[in-house]
FITI-749291 format. One line per field, with one value per residue (C-alpha): z, x, y; residue number from 1; chain. Coordinates in steps of 0.25 Angstrom, whole numbers. Layout:
FITI-749291
up	c(Z, ...)
east	c(X, ...)
north	c(Y, ...)
k	c(NUM, ...)
c	c(A, ...)
This chain:
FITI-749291
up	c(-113, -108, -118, -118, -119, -108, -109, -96, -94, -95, -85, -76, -77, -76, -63, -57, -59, -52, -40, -39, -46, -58, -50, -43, -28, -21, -21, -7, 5, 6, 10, 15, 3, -6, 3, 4, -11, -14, -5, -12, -24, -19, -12, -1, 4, 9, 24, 30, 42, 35, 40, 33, 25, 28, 30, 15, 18, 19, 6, -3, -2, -1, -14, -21, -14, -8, 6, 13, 29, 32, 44, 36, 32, 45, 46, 36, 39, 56, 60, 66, 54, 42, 29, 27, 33, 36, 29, 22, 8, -1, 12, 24, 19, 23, 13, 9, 21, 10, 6, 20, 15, 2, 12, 19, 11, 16, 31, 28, 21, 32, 43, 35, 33, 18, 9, 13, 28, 31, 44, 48, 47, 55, 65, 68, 69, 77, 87, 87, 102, 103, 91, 99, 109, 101, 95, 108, 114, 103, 102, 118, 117, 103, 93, 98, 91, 93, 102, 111, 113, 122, 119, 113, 108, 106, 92, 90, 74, 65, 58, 59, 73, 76, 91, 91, 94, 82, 74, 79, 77, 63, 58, 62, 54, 43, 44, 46, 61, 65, 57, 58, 69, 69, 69, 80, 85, 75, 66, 73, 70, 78, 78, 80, 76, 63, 66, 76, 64, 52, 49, 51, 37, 33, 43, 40, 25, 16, 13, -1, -7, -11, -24, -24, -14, -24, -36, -28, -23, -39, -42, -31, -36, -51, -49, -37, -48, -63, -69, -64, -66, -58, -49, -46, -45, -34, -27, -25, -14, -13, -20, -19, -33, -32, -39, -44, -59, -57, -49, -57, -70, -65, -62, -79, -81, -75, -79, -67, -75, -87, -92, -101, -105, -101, -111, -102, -91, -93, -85, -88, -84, -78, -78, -71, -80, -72, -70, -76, -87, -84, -93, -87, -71, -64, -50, -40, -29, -19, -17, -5, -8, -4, -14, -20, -35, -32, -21, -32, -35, -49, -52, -50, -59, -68, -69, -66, -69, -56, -48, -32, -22, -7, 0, 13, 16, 7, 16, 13, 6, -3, -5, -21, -17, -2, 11, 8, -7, -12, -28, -34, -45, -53, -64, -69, -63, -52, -56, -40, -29, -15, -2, 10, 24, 33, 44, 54, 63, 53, 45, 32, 21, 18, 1, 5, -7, -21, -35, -50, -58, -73, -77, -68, -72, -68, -62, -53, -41, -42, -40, -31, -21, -22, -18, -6, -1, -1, 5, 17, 19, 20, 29, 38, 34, 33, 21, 11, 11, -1, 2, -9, -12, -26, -41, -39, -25, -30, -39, -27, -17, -27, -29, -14)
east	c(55, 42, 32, 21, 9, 5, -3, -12, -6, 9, 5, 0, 13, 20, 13, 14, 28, 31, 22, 31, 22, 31, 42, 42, 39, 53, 56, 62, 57, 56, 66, 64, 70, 60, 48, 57, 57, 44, 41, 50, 43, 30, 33, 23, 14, 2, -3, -17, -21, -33, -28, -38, -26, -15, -13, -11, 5, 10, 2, 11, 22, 16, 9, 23, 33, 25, 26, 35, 36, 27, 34, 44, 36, 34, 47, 50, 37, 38, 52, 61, 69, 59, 63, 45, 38, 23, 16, 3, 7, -2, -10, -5, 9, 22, 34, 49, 55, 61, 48, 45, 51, 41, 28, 32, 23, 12, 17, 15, 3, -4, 3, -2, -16, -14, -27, -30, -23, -30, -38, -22, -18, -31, -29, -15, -18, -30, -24, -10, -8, -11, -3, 9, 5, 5, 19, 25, 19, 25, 37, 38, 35, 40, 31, 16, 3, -10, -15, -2, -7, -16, -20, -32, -45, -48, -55, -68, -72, -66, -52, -53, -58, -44, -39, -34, -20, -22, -25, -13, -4, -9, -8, 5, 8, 4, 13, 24, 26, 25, 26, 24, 35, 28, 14, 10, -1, -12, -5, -5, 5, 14, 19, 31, 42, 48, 59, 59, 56, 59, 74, 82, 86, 73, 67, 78, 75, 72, 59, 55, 47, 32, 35, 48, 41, 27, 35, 45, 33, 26, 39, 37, 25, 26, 38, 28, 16, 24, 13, 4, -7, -6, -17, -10, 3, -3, -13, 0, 5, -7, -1, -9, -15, -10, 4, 3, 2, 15, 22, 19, 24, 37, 38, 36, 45, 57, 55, 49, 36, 33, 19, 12, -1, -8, -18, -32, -27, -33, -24, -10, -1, 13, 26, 36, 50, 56, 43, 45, 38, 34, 30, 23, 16, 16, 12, 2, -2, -14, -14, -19, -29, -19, -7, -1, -4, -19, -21, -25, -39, -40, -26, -30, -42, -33, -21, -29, -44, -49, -57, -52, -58, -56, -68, -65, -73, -86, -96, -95, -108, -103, -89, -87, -72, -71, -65, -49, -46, -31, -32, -25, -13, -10, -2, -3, -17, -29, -36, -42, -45, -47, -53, -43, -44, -34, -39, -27, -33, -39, -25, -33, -32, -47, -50, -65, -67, -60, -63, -57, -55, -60, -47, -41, -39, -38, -23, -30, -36, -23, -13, -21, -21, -7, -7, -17, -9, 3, -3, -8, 5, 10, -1, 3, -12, -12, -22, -31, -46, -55, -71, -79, -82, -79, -77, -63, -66, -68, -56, -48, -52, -49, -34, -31)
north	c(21, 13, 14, 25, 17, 3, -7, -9, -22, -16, -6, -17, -24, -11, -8, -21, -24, -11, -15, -27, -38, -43, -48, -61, -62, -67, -81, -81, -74, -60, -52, -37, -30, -36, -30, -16, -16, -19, -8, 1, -3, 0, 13, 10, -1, 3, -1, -4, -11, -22, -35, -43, -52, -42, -28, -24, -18, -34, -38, -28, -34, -49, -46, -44, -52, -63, -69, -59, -58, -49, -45, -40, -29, -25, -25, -14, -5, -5, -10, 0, 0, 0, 4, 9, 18, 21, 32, 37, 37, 26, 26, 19, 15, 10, 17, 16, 23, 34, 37, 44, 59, 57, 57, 71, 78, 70, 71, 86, 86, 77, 87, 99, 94, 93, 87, 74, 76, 87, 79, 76, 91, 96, 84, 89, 102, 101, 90, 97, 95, 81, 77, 83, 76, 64, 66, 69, 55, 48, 55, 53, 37, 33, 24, 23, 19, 29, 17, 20, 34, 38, 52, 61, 54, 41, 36, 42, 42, 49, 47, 31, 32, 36, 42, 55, 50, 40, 53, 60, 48, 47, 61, 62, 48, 56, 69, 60, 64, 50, 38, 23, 17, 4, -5, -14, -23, -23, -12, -2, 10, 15, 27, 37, 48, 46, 49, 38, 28, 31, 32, 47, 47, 46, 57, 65, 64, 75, 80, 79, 90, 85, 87, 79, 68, 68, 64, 51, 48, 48, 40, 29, 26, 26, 17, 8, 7, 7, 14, 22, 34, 47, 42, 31, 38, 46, 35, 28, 38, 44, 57, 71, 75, 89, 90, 75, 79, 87, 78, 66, 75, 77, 63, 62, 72, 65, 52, 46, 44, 40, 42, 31, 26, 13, 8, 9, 19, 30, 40, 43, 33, 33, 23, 22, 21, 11, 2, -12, -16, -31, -41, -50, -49, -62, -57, -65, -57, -53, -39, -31, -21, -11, -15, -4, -12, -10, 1, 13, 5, 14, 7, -5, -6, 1, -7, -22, -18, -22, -12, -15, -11, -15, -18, -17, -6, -11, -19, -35, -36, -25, -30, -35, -43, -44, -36, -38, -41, -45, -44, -55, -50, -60, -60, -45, -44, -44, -56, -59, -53, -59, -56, -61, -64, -67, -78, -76, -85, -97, -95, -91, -82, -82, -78, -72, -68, -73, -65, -65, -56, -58, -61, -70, -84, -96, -96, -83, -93, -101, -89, -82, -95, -94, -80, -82, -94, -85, -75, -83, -89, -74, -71, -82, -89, -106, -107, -100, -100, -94, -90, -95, -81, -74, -79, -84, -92, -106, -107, -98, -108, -121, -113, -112)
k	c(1, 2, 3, 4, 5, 6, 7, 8, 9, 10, 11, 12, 13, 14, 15, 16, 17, 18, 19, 20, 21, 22, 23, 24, 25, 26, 27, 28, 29, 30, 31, 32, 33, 34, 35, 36, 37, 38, 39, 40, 41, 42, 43, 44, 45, 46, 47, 48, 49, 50, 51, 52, 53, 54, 55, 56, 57, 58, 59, 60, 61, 62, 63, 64, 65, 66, 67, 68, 69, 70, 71, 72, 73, 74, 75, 76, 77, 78, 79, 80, 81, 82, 83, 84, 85, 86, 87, 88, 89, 90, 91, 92, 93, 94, 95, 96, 97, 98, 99, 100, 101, 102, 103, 104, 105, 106, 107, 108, 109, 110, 111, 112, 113, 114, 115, 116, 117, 118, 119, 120, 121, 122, 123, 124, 125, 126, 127, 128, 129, 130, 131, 132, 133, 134, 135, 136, 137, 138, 139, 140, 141, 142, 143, 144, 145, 146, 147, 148, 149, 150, 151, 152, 153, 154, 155, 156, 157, 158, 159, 160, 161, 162, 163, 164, 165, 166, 167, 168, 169, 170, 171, 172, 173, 174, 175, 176, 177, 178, 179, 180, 181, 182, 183, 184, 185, 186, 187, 188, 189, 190, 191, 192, 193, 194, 195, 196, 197, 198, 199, 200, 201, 202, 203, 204, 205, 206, 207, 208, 209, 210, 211, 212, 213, 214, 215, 216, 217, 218, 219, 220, 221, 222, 223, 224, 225, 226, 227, 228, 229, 230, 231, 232, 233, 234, 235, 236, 237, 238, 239, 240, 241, 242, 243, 244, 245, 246, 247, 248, 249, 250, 251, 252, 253, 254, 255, 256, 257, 258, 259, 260, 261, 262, 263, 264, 265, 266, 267, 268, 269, 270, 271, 272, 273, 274, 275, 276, 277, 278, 279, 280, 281, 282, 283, 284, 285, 286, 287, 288, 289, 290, 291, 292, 293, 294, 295, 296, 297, 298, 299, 300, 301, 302, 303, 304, 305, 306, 307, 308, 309, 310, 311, 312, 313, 314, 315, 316, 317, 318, 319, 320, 321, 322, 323, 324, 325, 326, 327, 328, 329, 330, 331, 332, 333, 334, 335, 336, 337, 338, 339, 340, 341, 342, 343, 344, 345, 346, 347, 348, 349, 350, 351, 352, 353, 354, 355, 356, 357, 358, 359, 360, 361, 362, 363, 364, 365, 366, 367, 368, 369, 370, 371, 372, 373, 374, 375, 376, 377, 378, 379, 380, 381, 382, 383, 384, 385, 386, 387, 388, 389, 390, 391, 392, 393, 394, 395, 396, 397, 398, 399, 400)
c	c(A, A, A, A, A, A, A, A, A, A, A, A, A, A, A, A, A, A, A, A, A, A, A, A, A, A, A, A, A, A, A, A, A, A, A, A, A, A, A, A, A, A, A, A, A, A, A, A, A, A, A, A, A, A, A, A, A, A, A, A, A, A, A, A, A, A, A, A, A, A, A, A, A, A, A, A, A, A, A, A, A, A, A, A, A, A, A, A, A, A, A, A, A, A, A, A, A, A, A, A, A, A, A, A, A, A, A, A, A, A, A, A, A, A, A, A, A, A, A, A, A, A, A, A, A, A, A, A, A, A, A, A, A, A, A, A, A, A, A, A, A, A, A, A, A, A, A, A, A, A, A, A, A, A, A, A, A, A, A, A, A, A, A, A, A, A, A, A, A, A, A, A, A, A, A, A, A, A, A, A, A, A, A, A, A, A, A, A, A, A, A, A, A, A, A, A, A, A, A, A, A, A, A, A, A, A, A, A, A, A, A, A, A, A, A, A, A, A, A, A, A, A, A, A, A, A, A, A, A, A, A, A, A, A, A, A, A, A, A, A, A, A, A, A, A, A, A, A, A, A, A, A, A, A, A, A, A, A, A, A, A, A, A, A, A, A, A, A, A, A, A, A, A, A, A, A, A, A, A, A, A, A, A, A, A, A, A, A, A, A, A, A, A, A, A, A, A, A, A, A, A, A, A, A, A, A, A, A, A, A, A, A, A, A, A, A, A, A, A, A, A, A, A, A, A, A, A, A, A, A, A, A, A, A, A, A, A, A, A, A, A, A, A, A, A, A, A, A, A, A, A, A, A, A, A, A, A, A, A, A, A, A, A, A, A, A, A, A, A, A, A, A, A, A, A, A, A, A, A, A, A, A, A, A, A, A, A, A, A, A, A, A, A, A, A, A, A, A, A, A)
């Protein structure tokens, strides 16, 4: 029986052992089934289209196993046989195919106009013709992009400035009346029937109660994080509060959590009973801002004591760290934070911006070039350049 009471440092190790840092990267090349699991282990990677390094869903992955083919990821998210799928679930994600049942209850939420998608419920009741129109189209020609259709309004404000067929397209992305068929060109999606993607015994699968789906879903993420609050319990899967309390109870009740304190959380914490318990965390990795480790910011400065914030948003002049910083784990913490540039064209990773935190040492520039010359390889990049901008440029530059 795991003890009753953590330290903040076992709880760290707890959490980064289940996120797939205390195990060494493979020696060899990577082979598929090592990204499957790590998938698996993560329950979803997030997706978003910033290309400013990388689009963050390749960086996962990178984080934890290392120089893996990139394309290979492309491979399992938009080949005709794919073992993930697209969907809403952190935000933009792509998921274990056997998740798909588990997100019905959103589909029907979105498709009913519940809480937050009450603008996709209106939509679809207001536009109801011309979504017919747009299913019929696609039904009729087979996988299309909004670009590819050539009906109702063009962008004019408004919901990201997106056409009325963009709309459409979306909302029925969301009720999971079409899904994802594949990206092209500068990621653009592509859409189409799900039964014309995803495989029948999947379509065909039962649909679990939201109840029953709430708490798999409360068990995907305990076992993806080790330890966790309820805020982060839900924040994972981006849960609804009503009838969490219940749900996560339950969940108590039967074993698949246990709860525990952690010295200097000051919320009830939770642990999953088969989480590992390692000793030590050897890990050294950039991390996108979007990783699953440090996505729930709260978490983060909780479980690290550093307060991330992306700054993509905040006007240069304003910006504390940069445009796209990677924080840099190291060991069993966040000891650097970088702000990267990929120059396609000069064949540069470019560090614009190089901090430490107070308790890096002197091995942090050393092991973070290491890392940044990795991930230029990876990236396809010739060379590494740092800016002397930050407290931890000179002796960056001096490592790389």
């Amino acid at each position: 029986m795991p003890k009753e009471k953590l330290t903040a440092s076992e709880a760290r190790r707890i959490a980064l052992g289940a996120q797939g840092f205390a195990t060494p990267r493979p020696a060899g090349p990577v082979a598929k089934r090592q990204l499957l699991k790590l998938v698996d282990r993560l329950g979803v990677v997030q997706i978003d289209s910033v290309n400013v390094v990388s689009r963050t869903h390749y960086l996962p992955a990178f984080s934890r196993l290392g120089a893996y083919p990139r394309a290979m990821l492309e491979e399992v998210a938009w080949a005709k046989k794919r073992p993930l799928f697209e969907y809403w679930a952190h935000e933009a994600s792509l998921l274990p195919l056997a998740s798909q049942p588990l997100f019905r209850w959103r589909m029907a939420d979105a498709h009913d106009g519940v809480g937050v998608w009450k603008g996709v419920g209106q939509f679809l009741r207001e536009r109801r013709a011309f979504v017919d129109k747009v299913m019929d189209e696609i039904s009729r020609r087979g996988p299309i992009s909004a670009g590819d259709l050539d009906m109702g309004h063009k962008g004019e404000g408004g919901w990201w400035g997106w056409s009325e067929a963009k709309r459409a397209v979306e909302c029925l992305f969301w009720t999971g009346e079409l899904t994802t068929a594949t990206r092209r060109g500068t990621f653009e999606r592509v859409y189409d029937l799900p039964e014309k993607v995803l495989p029948r015994a999947i379509v065909n699968a039962p649909t679990p109660s939201r109840e029953d789906a709430h708490r798999a879903l409360y068990r995907q993420a305990i076992r993806a994080m080790g330890i966790a609050t309820s805020k982060d319990l839900r924040d994972y899967f981006r849960m609804p509060v009503e009838g969490a309390k219940a749900r996560m109870a339950e969940l108590v009740e039967d074993g698949s959590m246990i709860p525990v304190s952690v010295k200097g959380w000051r919320e009830q914490a939770y642990l999953d009973p088969a989480a590992k318990w390692p000793r030590t965390v050897d890990a050294q990795a950039l991390l996108s801002p979007f990783d699953n480790l440090i996505w729930f910011r709260e978490r983060t400065e909780r479980m690290f004591g550093v307060r991330y914030r992306i700054e993509i948003y905040t006007p240069a002049e304003k910006r504390t760290h940069g445009y796209y910083v990677l924080p840099f784990l190291e060991g069993d913490a966040l000891t650097a934070r970088v702000d990267l540039k990929s120059d396609r064209k000069a064949g540069t990773l470019i560090v614009q911006a190089s901090h430490a935190e107070p308790w890096a040492s002197d091995a942090t520039p050393v092991r973070l070039a290491q890392e940044l010359k990795l991930m230029a390889g990876w990236l396809g990049l010739q060379r590494v350049r740092v800016e002397r901008k930050g407290d931890l440029a000179t002796a960056l530059a001096d490592a790389v």
